[in-house]
N, C-alpha and C positions, 0 to 999 in steps of 0.2 A: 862040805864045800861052802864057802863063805857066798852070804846073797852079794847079786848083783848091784853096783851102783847106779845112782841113776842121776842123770844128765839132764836135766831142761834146756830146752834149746828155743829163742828168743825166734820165732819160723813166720813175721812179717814179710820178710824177703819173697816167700812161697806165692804171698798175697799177687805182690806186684808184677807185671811182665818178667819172662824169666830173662834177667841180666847176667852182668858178671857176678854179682856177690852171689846172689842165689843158683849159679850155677857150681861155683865154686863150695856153697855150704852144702850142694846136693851132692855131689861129685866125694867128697870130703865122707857125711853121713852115711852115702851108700855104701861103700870101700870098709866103715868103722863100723856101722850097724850088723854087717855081715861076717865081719872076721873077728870081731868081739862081743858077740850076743851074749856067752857065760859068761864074761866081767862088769858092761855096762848094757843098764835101759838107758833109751833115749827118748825122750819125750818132747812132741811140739809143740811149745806154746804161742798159739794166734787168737784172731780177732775170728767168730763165726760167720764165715765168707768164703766166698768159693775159690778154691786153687786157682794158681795159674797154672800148677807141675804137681803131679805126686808127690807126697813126698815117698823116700827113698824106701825099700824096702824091708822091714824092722822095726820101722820106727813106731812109735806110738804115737798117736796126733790125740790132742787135748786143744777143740777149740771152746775158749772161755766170754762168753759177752760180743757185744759188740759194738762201737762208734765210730762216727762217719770220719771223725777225728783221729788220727792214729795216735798221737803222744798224747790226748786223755787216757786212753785205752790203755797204753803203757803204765802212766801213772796211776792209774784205777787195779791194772790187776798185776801187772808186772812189781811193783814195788811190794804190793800185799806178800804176792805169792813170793818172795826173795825172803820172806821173816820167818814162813815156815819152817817149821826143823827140821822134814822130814826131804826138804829141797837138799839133797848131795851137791850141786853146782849147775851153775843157771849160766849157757853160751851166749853171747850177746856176737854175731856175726857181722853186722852189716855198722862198721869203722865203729863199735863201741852203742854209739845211743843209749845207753844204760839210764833208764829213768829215776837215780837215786844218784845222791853224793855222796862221796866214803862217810862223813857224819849220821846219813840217814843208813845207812846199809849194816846191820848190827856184825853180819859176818862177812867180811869182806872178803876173806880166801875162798869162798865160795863159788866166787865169779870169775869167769876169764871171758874175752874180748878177742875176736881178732878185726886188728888194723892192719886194713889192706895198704894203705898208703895214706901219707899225710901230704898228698897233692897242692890239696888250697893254699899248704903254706909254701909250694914252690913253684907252681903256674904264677909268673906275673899280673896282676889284676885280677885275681878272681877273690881273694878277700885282704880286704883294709880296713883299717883305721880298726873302731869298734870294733866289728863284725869279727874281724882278725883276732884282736882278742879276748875276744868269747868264744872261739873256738879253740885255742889255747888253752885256755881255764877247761871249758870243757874235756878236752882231751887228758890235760893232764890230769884232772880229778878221778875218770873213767881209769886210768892206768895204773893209780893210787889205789881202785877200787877194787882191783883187778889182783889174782894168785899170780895170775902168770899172762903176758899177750899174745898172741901169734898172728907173725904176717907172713909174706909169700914170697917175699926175696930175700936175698943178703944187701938188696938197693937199699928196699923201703926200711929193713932193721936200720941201717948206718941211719936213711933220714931221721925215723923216730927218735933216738938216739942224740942224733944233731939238734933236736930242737925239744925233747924233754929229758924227764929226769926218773929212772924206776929201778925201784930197790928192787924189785924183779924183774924174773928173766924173760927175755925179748924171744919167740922159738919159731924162728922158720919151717913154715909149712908150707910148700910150695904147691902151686894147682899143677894140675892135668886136665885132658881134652875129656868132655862128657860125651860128646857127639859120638853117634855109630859111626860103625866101621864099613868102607866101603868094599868090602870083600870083591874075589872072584874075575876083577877086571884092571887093567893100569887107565889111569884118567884118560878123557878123551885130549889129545892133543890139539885135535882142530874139535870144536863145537858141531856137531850136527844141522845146527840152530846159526844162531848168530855167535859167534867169537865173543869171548869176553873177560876182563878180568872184574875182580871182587872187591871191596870193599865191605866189612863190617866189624859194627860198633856202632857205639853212637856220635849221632853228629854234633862234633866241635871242635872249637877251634886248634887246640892242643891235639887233636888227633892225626893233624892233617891233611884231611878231607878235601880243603880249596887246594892244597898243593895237589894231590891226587887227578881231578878236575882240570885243573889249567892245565898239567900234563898232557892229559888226554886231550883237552882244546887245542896244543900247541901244535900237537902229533897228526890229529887230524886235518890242520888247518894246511899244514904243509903235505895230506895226501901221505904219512908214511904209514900211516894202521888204519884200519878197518874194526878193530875189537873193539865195543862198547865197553864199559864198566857199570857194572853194575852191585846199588847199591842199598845193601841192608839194614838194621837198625829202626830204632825210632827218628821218624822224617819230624826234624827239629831245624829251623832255619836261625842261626845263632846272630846273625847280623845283617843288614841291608844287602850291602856286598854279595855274601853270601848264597844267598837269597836270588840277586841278579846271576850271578854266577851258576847256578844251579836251574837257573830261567833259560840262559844261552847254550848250556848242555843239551838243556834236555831239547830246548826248539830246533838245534844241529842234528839230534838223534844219535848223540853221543852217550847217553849217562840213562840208565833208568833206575826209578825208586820203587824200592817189593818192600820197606819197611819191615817191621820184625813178620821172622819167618821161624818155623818148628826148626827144631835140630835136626829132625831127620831131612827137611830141606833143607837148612845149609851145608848138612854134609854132602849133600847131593851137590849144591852150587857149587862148592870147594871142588870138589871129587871132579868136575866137569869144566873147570874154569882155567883159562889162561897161567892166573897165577893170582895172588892177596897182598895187594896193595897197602903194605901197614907203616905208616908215614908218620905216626905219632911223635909227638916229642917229650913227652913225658909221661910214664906208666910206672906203677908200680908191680906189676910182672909182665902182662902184655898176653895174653888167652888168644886169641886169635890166629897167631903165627902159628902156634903151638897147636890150635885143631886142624889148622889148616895141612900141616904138616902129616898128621895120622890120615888125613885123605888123599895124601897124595898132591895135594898142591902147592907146585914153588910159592914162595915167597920174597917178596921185595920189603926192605924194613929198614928204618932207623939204628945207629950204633949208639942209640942214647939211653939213659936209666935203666932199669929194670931187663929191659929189651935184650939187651944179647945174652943175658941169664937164660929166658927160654931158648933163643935162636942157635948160639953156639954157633959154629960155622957153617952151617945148614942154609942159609938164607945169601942172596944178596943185599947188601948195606948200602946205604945213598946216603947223602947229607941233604936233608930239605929244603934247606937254605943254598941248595945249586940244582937250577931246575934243569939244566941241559945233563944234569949227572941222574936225575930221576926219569927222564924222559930217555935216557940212552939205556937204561935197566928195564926198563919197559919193553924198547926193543929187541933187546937181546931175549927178555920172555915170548915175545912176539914173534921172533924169528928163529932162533937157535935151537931145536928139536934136542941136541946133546946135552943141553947147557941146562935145560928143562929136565930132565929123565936124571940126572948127575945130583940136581938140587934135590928131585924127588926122592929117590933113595937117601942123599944124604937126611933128608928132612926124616922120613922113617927110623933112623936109626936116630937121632936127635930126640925124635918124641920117645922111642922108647927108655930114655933119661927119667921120666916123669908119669908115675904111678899114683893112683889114689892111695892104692894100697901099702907104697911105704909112703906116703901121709898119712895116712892110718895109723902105721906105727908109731910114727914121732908124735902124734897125738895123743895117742896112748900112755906112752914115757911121759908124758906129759902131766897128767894127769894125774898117774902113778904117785910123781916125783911132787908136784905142788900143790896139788886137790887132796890127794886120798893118801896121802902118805901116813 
C-alpha cells in the first residue's frame, strides 16, 4: 500500500476568532481528514499560540516559532518550509497570502490556494488607485503560483475569471453549515423570552446591516412589531452614521449587541429566532443562510451574487434598495405561522444540497488530478 500524502495546511485562520474562512477550512479538514486518513496526512502549520477552535479531528498540528507580527512569521517559516522536499503540498486558505512569488517558490505545483472571493475588486470604494493594484499583482502572482485554486461558488469562479488569467483550473468547492444540529424539537415560533430576529456576520456596510436596522426602526416606529433583532458578530462601527444608527436602536430597545458567540450559541439563536435577516449585497457564497437553514430558521435574503447558490428557493428574496419590500418580508415572518413552517422545511431540504463530505471529495479529485498525479 503506497504511504500516504501529506498536506500542510497554512492553519493562521485557527489563530483568529473563528470567522467565515476558518470555519469553512475547518468544516472542509474535518469531512477530508476523516474519510481519507489512508491517502492523505494533513498537517497544521501556525504561529505557537493558543487556538481559537480545535483543530479538526486527524489532523496533525505543527506549531513552529513565534511573532507578534503575522507576515514575518509567514516569511520566516512559511517560505523556508515550502523548499523542503519532503513538503507533498502546502494549502494556503484564507484568499491566498502565500508568502512567496512564483520566482521565489522553486516548486510551484505544490501549492494550492483557496480564493473565497475577490470582493475588494467589486464592492465599490473599498480598494483604489494603488492599493487596487497591488492587490491585483498580488492575486494574480499567488494563482500563477498555485497547481490548482478553489473557491466556493460558480459566482466567485466567473468573478476570478473576470478579472485574471490561469493556466490552471479554477475547482468549486462549496461550504456547508458547521454548526450543531438542533435535534428533537421544531423552533420556537414565538420566543419564550422576547421575540426576535437575527442577524449575523460581520458588521459592514456591504452586508446590509443599516438596511436591517432602519427596518426594524421603521416597524417599530409605526407600532406594527414587537420583535427585537438581535445582533451577532464582531461589534465593529464602519461609519459615523452608522454608529448613530446603532445609538437609536439600541436607546428605543429595538436592536441588541451579543458580539461573537460559540456555534453552539448560535445555533441556539438561529434554532429559536423569528427568522435571519441576510441583507447582504455582495458575497461570495453567503454561510449564514445556509446555517441558518439546518436550524430551522426562515430566512429573509438578497437575490444578489453568490447568494441564491446557497438559498435556492428556500428563502424569501427582497431587494435592499426598497425598504417598504424588506420591512413587508419581515412582517410576514412576524405574523404568518404557515409561511414560517413552509420556508423551514423548505430550508431543510435546501441545506441538505450541501455536504462537507462531498467537499471532500472534490478536494480529493483534486489533488489526485493536479498535485499528485
Amino acid at each position: 500500500m503506497p504511504s500516504p500524502h501529506t498536506i500542510y495546511l497554512d492553519a493562521e485562520c485557527f489563530i483568529r476568532p473563528f470567522g467565515g474562512v476558518a470555519k469553512a477550512t475547518w468544516g472542509l479538514y474535518d469531512a477530508f481528514c476523516h474519510k481519507y486518513a489512508d491517502d492523505f496526512n494533513v498537517v497544521a502549520i501556525r504561529r505557537s499560540q493558543k487556538l481559537q477552535h480545535p483543530l479538526p479531528k486527524g489532523m496533525k498540528d505543527l506549531p513552529l516559532g513565534y511573532s507578534p507580527v503575522r507576515e514575518i512569521w509567514r516569511s520566516l517559516i512559511l517560505t523556508p518550509l515550502s523548499w523542503m522536499p519532503n513538503v507533498h503540498a502546502i494549502h494556503f486558505p484564507n484568499n491566498g497570502r502565500i508568502p512567496f512569488g512564483t520566482s521565489n517558490f522553486p516548486f510551484p505545483r505544490k501549492a494550492f490556494m483557496t480564493l473565497h472571493d475577490v470582493l475588494p475588486l467589486e464592492v465599490d470604494g473599498y480598494l483604489e488607485g494603488e492599493r487596487r493594484e497591488r492587490y491585483i499583482k498580488r492575486i494574480q502572482d499567488e494563482i500563477d503560483a498555485c497547481a490548482f485554486v478553489m473557491t466556493v461558488s460558480q459566482y466567485s469562479k466567473s468573478q476570478i475569471l473576470r478579472h485574471f488569467t490561469s493556466r490552471n483550473e479554477i475547482v468549486v468547492v462549496p461550504n456547508a453549515s458547521t454548526l450543531p444540529k438542533k435535534h428533537g424539537r421544531l423552533p420556537l415560533a414565538l420566543s419564550e423570552t422576547q421575540p426576535y430576529f437575527l442577524y449575523t456576520g460581520r458588521y459592514e456596510a456591504r452586508k446590509g446591516i443599516d438596511t436591517a436596522i432602519e427596518a426594524m426602526i421603521a416597524l417599530h416606529e409605526r407600532q406594527a412589531l414587537t420583535s427585537q433583532l438581535w445582533l451577532t458578530g464582531q461589534i465593529h462601527y464602519f461609519s459615523d452614521d452608522f454608529e448613530a444608527l446603532v445609538k437609536k436602536a439600541t436607546d428605543l430597545g429595538i436592536i441588541k449587541e451579543l458580539g461573537y458567540v460559540s456555534d453552539e450559541h448560535l445555533a441556539t439563536l438561529m434554532h429559536e429566532s423569528r427568522g435571519l435577516l441576510y441583507l447582504s449585497r455582495s458575497e461570495g457564497f453567503g454561510l449564514p443562510p445556509l446555517e441558518a437553514m439546518t436550524q430551522g430558521c426562515p430566512v429573509i435574503a438578497t437575490n444578489l451574487t453568490a447568494i441564491p447558490e446557497a438559498c435556492g428557493q428556500a428563502v424569501l428574496y427582497v431587494d435592499p434598495d426598497h425598504p417598504q419590500q424588506v420591512q413587508h418580508a419581515i412582517m410576514q415572518l412576524e405574523g404568518n405561522a404557515p409561511l414560517r413552517m413552509e420556508l423551514i422545511h423548505k430550508g431543510f431540504k435546501q441545506a441538505q444540497s450541501f455536504s462537507w463530505e462531498a467537499s471532500a471529495d472534490i478536494l480529493a479529485r483534486a489533488l489526485r488530478q493536479y498535485v499528485f498525479h
